[in-house]
Backbone atoms as SQL, in Angstrom:
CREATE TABLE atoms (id INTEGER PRIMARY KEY, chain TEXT, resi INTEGER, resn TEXT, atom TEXT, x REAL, y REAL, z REAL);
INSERT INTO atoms VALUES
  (1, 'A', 1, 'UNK', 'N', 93.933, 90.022, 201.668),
  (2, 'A', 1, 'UNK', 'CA', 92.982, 89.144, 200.984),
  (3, 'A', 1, 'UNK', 'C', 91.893, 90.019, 200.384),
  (4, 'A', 2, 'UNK', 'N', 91.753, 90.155, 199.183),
  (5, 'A', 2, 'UNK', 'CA', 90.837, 90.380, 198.655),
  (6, 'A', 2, 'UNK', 'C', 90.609, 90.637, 196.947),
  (7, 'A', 3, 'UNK', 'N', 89.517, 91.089, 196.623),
  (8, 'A', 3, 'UNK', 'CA', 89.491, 90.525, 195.049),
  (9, 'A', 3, 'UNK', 'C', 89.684, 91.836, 194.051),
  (10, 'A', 4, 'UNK', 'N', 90.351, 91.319, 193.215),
  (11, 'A', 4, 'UNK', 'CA', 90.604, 91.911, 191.815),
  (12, 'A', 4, 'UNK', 'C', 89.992, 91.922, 191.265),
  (13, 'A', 5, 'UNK', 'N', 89.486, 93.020, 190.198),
  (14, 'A', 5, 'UNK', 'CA', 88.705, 92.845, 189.239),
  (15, 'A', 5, 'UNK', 'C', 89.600, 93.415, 187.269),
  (16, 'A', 6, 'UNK', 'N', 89.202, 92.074, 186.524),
  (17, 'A', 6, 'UNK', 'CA', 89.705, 92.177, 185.510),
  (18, 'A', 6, 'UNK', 'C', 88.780, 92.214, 183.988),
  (19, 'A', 7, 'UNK', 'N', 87.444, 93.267, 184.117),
  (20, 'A', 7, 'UNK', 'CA', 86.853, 93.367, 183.416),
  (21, 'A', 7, 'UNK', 'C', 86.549, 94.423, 182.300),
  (22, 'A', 8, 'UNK', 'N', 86.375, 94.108, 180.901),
  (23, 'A', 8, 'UNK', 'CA', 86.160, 95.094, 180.266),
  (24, 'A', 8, 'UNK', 'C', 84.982, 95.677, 180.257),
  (25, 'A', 9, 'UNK', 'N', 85.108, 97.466, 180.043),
  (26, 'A', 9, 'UNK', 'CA', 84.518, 98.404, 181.021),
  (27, 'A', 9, 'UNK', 'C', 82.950, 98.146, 179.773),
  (28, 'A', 10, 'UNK', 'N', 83.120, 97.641, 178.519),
  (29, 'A', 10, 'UNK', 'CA', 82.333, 97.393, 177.602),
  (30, 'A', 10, 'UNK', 'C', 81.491, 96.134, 177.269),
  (31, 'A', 11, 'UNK', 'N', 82.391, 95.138, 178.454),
  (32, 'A', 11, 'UNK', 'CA', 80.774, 93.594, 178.278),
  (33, 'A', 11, 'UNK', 'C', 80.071, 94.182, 179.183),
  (34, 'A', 12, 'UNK', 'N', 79.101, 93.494, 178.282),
  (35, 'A', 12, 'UNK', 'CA', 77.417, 93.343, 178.822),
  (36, 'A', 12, 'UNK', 'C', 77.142, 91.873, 178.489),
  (37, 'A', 13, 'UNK', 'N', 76.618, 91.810, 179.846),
  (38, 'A', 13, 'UNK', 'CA', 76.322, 90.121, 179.766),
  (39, 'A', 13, 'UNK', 'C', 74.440, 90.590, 180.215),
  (40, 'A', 14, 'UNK', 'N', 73.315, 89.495, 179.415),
  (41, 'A', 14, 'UNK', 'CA', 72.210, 89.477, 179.826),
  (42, 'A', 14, 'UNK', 'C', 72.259, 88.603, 180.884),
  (43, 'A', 15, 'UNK', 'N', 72.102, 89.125, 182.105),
  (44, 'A', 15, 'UNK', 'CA', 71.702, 87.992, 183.344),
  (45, 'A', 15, 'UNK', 'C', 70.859, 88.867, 184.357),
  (46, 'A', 16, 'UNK', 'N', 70.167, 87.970, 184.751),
  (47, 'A', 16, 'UNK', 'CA', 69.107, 88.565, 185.843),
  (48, 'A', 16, 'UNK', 'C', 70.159, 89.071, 187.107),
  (49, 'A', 17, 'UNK', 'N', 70.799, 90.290, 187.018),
  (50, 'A', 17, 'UNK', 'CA', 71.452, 91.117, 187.882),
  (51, 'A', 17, 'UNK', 'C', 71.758, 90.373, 189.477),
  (52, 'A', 18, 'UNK', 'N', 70.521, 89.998, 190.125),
  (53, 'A', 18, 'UNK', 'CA', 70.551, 89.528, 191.287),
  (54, 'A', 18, 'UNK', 'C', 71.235, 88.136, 191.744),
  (55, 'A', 19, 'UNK', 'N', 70.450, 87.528, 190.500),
  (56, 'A', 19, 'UNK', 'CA', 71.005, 85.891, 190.163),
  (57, 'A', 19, 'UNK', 'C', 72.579, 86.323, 190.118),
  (58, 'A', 20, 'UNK', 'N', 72.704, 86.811, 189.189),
  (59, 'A', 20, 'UNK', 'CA', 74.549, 87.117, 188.832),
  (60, 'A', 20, 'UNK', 'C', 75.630, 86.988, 189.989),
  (61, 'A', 21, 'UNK', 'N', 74.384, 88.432, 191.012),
  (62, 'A', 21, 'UNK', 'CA', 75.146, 88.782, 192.170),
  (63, 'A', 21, 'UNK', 'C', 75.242, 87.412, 193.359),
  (64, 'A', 22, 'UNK', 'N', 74.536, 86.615, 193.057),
  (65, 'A', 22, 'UNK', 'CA', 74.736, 85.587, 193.945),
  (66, 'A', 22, 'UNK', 'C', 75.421, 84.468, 193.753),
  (67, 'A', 23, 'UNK', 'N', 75.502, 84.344, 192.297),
  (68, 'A', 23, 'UNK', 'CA', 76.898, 83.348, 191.754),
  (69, 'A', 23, 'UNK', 'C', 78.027, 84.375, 192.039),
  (70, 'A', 24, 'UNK', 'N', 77.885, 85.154, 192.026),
  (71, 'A', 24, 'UNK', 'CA', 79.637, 85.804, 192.312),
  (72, 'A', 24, 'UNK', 'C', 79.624, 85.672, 193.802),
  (73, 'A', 25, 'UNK', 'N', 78.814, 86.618, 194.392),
  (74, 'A', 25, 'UNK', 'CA', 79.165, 86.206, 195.772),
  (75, 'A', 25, 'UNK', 'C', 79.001, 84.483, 196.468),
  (76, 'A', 26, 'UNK', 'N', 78.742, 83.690, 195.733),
  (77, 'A', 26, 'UNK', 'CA', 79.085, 82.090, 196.255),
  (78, 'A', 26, 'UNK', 'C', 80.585, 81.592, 195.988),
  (79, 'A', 27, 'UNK', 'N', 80.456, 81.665, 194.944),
  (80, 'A', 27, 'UNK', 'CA', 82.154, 81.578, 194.341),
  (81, 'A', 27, 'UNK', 'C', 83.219, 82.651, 194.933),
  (82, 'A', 28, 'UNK', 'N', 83.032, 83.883, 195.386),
  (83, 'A', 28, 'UNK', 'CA', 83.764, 84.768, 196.170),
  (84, 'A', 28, 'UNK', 'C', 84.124, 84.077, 197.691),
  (85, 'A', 29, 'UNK', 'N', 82.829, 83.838, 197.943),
  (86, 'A', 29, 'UNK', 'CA', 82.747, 83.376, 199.475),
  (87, 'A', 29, 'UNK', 'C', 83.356, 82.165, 199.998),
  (88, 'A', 30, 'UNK', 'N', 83.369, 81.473, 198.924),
  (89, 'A', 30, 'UNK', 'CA', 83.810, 80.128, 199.347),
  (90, 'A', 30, 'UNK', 'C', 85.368, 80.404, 199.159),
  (91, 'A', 31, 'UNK', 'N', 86.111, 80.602, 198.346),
  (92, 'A', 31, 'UNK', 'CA', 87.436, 81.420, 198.018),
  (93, 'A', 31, 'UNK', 'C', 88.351, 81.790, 198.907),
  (94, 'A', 32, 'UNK', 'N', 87.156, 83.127, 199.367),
  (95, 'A', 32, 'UNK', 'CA', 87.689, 84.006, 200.675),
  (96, 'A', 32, 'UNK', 'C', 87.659, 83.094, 201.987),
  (97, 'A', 33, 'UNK', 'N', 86.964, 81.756, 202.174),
  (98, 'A', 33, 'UNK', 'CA', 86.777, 81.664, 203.492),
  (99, 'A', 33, 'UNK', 'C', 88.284, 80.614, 203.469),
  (100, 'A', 34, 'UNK', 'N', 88.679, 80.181, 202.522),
  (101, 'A', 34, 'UNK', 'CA', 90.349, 79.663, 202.680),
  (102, 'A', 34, 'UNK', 'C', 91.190, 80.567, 202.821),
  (103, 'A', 35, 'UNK', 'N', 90.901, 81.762, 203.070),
  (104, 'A', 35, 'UNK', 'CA', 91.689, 82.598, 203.169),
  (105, 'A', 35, 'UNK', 'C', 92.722, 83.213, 201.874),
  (106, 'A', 36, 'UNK', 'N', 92.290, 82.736, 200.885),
  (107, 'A', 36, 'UNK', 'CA', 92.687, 83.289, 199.475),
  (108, 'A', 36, 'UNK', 'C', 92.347, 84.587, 198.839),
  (109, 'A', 37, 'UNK', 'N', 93.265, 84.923, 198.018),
  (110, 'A', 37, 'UNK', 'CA', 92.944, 85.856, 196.923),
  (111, 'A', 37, 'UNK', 'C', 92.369, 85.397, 195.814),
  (112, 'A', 38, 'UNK', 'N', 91.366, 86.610, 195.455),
  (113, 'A', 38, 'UNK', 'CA', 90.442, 86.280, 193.912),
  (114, 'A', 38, 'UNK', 'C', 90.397, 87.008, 193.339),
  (115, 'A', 39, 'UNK', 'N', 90.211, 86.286, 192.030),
  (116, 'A', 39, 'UNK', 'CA', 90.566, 87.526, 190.793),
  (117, 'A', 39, 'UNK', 'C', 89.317, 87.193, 189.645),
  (118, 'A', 40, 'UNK', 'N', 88.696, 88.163, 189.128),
  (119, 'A', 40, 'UNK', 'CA', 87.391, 87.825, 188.732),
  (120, 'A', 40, 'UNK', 'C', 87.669, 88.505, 187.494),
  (121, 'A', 41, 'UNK', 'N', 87.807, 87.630, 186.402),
  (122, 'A', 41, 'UNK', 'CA', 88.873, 87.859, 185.179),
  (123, 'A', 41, 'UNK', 'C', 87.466, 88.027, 183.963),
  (124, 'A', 42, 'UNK', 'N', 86.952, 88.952, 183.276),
  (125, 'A', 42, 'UNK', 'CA', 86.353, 88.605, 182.314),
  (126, 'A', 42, 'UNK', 'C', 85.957, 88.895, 180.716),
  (127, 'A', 43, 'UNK', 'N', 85.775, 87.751, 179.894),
  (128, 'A', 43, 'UNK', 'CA', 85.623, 88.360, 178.748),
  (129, 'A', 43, 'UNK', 'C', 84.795, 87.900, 177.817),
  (130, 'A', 44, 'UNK', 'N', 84.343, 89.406, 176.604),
  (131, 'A', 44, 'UNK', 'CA', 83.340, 89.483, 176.098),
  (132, 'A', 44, 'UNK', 'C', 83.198, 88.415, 174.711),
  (133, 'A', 45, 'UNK', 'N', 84.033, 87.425, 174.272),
  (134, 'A', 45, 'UNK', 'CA', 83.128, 86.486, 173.459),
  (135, 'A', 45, 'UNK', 'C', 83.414, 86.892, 172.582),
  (136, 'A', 46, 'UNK', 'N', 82.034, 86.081, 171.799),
  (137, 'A', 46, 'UNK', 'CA', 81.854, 85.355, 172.045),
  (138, 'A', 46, 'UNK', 'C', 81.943, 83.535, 172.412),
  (139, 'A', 47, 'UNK', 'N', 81.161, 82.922, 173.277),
  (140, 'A', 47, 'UNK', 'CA', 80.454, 83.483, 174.035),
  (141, 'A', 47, 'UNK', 'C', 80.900, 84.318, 175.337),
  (142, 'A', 48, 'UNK', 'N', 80.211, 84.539, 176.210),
  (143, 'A', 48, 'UNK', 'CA', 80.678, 85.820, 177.193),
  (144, 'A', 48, 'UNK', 'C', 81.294, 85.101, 178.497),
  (145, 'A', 49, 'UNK', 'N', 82.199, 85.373, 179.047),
  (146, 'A', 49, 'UNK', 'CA', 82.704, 84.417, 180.164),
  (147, 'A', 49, 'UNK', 'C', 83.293, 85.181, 181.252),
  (148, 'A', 50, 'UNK', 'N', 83.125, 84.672, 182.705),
  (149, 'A', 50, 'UNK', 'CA', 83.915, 85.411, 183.872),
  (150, 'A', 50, 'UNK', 'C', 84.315, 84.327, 184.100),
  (151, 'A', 51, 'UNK', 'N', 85.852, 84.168, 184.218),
  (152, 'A', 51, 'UNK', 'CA', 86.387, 83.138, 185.508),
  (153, 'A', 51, 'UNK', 'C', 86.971, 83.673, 186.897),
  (154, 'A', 52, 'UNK', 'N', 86.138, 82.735, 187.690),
  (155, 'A', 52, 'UNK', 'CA', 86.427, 83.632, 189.244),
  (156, 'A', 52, 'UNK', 'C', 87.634, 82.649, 189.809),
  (157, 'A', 53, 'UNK', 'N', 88.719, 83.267, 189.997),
  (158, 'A', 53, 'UNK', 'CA', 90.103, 82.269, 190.198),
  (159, 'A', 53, 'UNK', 'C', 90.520, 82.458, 191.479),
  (160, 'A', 54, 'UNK', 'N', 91.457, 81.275, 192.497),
  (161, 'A', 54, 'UNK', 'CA', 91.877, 81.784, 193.717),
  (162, 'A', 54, 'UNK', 'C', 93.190, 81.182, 193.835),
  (163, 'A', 55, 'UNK', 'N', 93.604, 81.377, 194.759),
  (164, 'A', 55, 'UNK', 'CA', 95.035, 81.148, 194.968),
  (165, 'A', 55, 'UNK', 'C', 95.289, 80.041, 196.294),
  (166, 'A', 56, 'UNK', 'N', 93.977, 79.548, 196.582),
  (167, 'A', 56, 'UNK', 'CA', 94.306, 78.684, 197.752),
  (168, 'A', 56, 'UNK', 'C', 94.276, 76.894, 197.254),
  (169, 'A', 57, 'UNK', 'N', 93.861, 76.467, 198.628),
  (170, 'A', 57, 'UNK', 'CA', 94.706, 74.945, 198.436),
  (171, 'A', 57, 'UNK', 'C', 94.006, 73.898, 196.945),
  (172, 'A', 58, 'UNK', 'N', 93.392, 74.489, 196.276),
  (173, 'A', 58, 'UNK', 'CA', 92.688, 73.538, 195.215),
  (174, 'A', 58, 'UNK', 'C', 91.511, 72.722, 195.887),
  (175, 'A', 59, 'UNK', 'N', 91.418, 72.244, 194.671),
  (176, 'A', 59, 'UNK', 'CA', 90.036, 71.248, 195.139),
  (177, 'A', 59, 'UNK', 'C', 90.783, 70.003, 194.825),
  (178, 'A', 60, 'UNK', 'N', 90.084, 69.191, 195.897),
  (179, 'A', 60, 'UNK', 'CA', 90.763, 67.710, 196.431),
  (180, 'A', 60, 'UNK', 'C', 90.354, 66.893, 195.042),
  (181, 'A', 61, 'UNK', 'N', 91.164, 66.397, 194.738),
  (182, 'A', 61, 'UNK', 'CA', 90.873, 65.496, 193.655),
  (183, 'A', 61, 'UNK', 'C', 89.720, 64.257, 193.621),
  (184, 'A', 62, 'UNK', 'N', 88.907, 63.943, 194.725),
  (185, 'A', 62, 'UNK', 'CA', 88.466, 62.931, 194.756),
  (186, 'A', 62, 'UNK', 'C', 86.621, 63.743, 195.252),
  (187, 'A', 63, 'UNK', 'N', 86.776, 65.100, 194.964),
  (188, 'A', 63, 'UNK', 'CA', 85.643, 65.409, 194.438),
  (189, 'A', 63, 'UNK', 'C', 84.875, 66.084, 193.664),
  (190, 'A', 64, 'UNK', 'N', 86.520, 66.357, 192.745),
  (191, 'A', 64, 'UNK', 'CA', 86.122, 66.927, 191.271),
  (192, 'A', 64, 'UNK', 'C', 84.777, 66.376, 190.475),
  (193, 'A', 65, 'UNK', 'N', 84.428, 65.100, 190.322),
  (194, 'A', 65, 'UNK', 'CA', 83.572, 64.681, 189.480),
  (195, 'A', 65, 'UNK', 'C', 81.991, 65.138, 190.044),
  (196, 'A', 66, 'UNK', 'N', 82.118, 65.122, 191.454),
  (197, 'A', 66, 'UNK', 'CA', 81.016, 65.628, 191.986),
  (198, 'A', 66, 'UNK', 'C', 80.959, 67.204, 192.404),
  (199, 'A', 67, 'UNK', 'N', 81.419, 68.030, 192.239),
  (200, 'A', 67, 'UNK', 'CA', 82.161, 69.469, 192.793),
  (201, 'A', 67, 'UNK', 'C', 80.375, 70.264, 192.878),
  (202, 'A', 68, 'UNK', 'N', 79.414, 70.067, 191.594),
  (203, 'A', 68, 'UNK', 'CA', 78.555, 70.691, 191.247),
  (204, 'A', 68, 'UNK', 'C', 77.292, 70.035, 192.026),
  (205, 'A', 69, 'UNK', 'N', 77.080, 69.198, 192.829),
  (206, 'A', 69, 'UNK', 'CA', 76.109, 68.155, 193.406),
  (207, 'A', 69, 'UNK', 'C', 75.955, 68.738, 195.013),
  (208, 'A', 70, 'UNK', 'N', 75.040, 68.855, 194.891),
  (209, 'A', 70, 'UNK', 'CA', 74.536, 69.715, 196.804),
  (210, 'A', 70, 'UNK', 'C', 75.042, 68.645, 197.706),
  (211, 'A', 71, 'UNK', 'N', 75.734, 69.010, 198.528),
  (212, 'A', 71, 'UNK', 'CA', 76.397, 68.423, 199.613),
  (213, 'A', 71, 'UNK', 'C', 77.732, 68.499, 199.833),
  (214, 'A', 72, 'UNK', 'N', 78.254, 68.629, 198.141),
  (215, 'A', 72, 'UNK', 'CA', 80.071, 68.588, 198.277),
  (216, 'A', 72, 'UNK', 'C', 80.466, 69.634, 198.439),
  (217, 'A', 73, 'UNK', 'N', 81.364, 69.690, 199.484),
  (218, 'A', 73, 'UNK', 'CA', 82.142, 70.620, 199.519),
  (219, 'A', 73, 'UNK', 'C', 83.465, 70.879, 199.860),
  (220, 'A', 74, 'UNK', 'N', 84.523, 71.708, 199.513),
  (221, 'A', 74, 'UNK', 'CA', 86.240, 71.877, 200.176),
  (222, 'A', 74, 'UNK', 'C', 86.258, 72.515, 200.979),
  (223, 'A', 75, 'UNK', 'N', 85.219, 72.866, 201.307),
  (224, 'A', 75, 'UNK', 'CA', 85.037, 74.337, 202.763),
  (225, 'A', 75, 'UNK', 'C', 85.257, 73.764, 204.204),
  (226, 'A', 76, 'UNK', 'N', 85.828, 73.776, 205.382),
  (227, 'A', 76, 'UNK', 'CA', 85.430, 73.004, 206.048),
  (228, 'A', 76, 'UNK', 'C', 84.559, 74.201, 206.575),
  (229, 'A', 77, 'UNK', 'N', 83.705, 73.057, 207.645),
  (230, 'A', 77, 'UNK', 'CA', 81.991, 73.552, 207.729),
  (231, 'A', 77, 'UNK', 'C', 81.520, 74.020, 206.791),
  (232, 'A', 78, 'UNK', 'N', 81.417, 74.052, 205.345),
  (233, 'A', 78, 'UNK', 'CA', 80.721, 74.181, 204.020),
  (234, 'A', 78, 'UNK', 'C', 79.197, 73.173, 204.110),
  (235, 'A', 79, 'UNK', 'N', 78.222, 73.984, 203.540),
  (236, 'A', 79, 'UNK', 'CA', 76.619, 73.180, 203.521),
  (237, 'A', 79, 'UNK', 'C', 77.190, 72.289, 202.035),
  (238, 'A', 80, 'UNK', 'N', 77.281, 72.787, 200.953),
  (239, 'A', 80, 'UNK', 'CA', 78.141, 72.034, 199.691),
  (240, 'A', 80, 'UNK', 'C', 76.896, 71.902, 199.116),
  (241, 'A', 81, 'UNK', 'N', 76.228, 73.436, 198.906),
  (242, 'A', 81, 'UNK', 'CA', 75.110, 74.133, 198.443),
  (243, 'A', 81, 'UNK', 'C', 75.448, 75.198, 197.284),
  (244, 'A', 82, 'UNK', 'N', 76.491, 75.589, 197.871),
  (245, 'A', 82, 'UNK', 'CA', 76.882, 77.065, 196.867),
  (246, 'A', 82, 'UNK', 'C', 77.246, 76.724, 195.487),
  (247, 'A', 83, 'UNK', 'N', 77.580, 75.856, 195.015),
  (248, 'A', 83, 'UNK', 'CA', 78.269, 75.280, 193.805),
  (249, 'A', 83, 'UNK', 'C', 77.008, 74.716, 193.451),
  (250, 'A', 84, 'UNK', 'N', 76.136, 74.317, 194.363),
  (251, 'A', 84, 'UNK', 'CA', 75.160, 73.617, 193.291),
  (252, 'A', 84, 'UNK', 'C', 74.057, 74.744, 192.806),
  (253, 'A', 85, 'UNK', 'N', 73.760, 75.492, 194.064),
  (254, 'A', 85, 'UNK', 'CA', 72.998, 76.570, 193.523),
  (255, 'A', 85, 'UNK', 'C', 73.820, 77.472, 192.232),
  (256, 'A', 86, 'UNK', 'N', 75.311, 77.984, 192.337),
  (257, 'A', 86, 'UNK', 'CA', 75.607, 78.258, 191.151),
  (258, 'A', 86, 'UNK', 'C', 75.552, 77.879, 189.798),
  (259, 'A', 87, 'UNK', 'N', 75.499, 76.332, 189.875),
  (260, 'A', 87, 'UNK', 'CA', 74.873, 75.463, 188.561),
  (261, 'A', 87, 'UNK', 'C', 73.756, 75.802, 188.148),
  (262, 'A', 88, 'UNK', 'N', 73.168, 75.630, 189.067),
  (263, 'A', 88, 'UNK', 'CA', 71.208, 76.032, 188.623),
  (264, 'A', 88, 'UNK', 'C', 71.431, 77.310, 188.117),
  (265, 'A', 89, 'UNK', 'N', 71.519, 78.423, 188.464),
  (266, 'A', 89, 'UNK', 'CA', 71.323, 79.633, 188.115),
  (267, 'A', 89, 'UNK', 'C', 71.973, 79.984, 186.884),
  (268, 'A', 90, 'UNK', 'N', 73.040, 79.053, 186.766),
  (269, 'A', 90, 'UNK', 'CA', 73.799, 79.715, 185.412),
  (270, 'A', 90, 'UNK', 'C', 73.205, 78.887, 184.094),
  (271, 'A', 91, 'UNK', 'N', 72.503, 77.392, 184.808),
  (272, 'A', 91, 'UNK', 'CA', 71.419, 76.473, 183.749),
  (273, 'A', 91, 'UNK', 'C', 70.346, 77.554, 183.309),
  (274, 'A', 92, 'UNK', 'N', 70.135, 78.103, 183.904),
  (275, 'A', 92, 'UNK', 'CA', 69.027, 78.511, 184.055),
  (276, 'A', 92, 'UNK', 'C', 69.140, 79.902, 183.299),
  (277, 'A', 93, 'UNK', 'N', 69.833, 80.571, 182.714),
  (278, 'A', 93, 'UNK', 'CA', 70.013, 81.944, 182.280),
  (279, 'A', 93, 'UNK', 'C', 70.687, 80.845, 180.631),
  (280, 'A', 94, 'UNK', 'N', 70.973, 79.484, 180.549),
  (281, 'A', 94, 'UNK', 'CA', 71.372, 79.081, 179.693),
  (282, 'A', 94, 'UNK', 'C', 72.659, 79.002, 179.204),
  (283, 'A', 95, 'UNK', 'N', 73.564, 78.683, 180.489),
  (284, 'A', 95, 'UNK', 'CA', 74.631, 78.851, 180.641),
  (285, 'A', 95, 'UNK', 'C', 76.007, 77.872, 181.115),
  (286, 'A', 96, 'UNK', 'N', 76.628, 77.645, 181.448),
  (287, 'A', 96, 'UNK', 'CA', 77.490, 76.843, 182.176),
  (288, 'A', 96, 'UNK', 'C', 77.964, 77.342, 183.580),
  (289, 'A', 97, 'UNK', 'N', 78.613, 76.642, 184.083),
  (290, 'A', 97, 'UNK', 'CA', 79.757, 76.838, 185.296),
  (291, 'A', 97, 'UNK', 'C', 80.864, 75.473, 184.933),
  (292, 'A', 98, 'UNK', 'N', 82.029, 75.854, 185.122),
  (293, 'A', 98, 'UNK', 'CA', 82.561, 74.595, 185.267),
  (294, 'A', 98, 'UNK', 'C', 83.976, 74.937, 186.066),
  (295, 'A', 99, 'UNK', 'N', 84.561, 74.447, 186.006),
  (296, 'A', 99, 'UNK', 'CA', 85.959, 73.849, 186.658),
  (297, 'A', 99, 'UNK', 'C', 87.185, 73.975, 185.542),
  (298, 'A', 100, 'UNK', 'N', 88.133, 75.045, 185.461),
  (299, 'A', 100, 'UNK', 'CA', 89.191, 75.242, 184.701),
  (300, 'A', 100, 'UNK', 'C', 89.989, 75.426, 185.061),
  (301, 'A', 101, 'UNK', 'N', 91.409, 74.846, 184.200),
  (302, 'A', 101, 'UNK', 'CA', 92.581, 75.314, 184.538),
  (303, 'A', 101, 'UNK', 'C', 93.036, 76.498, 183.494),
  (304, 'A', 102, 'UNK', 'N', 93.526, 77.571, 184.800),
  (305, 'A', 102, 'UNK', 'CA', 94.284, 78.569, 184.260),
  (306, 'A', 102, 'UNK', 'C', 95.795, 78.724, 184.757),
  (307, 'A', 103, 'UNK', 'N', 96.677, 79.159, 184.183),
  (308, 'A', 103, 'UNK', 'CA', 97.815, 78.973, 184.793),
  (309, 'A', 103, 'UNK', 'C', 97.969, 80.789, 185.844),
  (310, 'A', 104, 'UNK', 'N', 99.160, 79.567, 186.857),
  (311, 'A', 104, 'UNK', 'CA', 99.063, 80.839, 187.979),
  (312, 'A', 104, 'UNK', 'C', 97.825, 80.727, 189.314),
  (313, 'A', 105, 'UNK', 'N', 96.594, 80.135, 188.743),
  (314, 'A', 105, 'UNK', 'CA', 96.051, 79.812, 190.000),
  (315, 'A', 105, 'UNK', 'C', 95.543, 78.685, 189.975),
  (316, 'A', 106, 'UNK', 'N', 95.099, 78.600, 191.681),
  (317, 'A', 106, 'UNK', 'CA', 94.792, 77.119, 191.860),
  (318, 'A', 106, 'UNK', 'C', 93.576, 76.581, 191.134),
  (319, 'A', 107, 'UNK', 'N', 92.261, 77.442, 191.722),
  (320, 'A', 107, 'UNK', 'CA', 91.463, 76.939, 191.088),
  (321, 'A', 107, 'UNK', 'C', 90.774, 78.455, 190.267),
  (322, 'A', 108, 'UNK', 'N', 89.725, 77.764, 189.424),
  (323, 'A', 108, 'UNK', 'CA', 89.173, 78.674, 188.653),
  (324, 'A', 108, 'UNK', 'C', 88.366, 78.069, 187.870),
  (325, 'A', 109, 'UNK', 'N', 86.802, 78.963, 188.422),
  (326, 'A', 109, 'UNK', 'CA', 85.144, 78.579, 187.631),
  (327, 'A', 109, 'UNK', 'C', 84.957, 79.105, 186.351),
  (328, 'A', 110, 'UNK', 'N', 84.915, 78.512, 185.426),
  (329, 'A', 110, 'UNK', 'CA', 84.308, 79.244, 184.699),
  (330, 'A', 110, 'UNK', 'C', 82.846, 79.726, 184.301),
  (331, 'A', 111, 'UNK', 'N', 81.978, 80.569, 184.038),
  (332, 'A', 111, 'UNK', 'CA', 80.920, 80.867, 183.798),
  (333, 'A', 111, 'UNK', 'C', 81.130, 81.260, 182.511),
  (334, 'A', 112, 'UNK', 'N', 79.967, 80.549, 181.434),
  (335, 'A', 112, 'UNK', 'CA', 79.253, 80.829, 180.445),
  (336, 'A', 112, 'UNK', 'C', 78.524, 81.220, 180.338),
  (337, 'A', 113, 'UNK', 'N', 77.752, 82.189, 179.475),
  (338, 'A', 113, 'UNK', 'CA', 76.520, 82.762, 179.650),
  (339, 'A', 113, 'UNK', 'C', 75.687, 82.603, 177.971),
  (340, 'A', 114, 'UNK', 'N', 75.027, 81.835, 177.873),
  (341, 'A', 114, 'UNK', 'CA', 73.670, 81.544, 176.613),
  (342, 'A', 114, 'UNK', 'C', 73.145, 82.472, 176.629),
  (343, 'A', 115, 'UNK', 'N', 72.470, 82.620, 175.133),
  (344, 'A', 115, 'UNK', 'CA', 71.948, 83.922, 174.277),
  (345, 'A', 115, 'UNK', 'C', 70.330, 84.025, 175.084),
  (346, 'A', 116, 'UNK', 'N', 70.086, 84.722, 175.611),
  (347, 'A', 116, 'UNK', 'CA', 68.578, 84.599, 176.173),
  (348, 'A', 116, 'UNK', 'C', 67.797, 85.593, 175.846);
C-alpha cells in the first residue's frame, strides 16, 4: 500500500504550500486508512489539476450528494471533517475539489486550482 506519484516535473501550481500539504495529506489519509492504493495523477492546464485516485471500496452512493459537508464520512470511525476542510481550502485559494470518474479506479478527487 502506498502512493504513486504521476506528476510533471514542470507544473507549478500557486497554493499556499502548507494548505496544499494538508489537502493531500486528507485525501491520502482517508484512502490509505481502507487500506488502498493511491495515485496522485497531475496536470498542468490549463486550468491546473491533481486527481488523488484509490483503488478501494468507493463511496456509498447515498452520500455522494453530501460527500463535501462536515460530518460525512466512508471511513469507519471517520470525524467526516477531512473532505470538508479540503473544500474550504481549495475555495479558498479559488479553486474546486470534486468527485470524478476515472477509469481503472474507484474513486478519484479532483482538485482545481484558480488564478490567484
Amino acid at each position: 500500500m502506498g502512493v504513486k506519484l504521476d506528476v510533471p516535473e514542470d507544473l507549478i501550481v500557486m497554493a499556499d504550500r502548507r494548505a496544499l500539504v494538508r489537502v493531500l495529506a486528507n485525501l491520502v489519509d482517508n484512502a490509505r486508512a481502507l487500506g488502498t492504493n493511491v495515485t496522485i495523477i497531475a496536470t498542468a492546464g490549463p486550468p491546473a489539476a491533481i486527481d488523488v485516485c484509490d483503488d478501494g471500496p468507493g463511496i456509498a452512493p447515498e452520500i455522494v450528494d453530501n460527500l463535501f459537508r462536515p460530518f460525512v464520512s466512508r471511513r469507519p470511525g471517520g470525524t467526516g471533517l477531512g473532505l470538508a476542510i479540503v473544500r474550504r481550502i481549495m475555495e479558498a485559494h479559488g479553486g474546486t475539489v470534486t468527485l470524478v470518474q476515472r477509469p481503472g479506479w474507484s474513486t478519484c478527487f479532483r482538485l482545481t486550482f484558480g488564478d490567484l
